[in-house]
N, C-alpha and C positions, 0 to 999 in steps of 0.2 A: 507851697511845700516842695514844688519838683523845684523850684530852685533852691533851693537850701541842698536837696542832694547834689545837683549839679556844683555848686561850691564845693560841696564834701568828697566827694570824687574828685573833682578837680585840683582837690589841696592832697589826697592821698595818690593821686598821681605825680603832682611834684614831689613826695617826700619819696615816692617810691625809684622817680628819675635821679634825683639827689644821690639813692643808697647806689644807684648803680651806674652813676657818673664816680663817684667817692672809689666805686672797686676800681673802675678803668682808671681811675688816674690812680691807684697804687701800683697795680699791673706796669703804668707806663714809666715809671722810676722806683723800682723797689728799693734800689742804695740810699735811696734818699732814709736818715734814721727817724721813727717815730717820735713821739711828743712822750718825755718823759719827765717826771719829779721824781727826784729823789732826795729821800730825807721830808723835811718840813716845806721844803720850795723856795727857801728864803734867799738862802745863799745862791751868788753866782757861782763860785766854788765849789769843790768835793767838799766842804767840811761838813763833823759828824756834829748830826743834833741833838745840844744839848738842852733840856727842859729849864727855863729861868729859874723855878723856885730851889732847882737843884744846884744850881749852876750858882759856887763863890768866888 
């Protein structure tokens, strides 16, 4: 059973270096722009999305 916690801590310890490797490297290039979708995500494009059933 103590090893099972020792897994369990040891996995919420990397998730916990993870979140705070993740802030330092935003910190380290904030210019850099976020991951975004806009619209449906389909398009490489601005264009606006139109629903198919709608769409003649």
């Amino acid at each position: 059973m103590l090893n099972h916690l020792f897994a369990l801590l040891g996995l919420v310890g990397l998730c916990a270096l993870w979140i705070v490797f993740q802030m330092w490297l935003n910190k380290q290039d904030p210019a850099k722009p976020k991951f975004e979708t806009k619209g449906c995500g389909c398009h490489t494009t601005k264009q606006k999305c139109v629903d198919n059933k709608t769409a003649k």
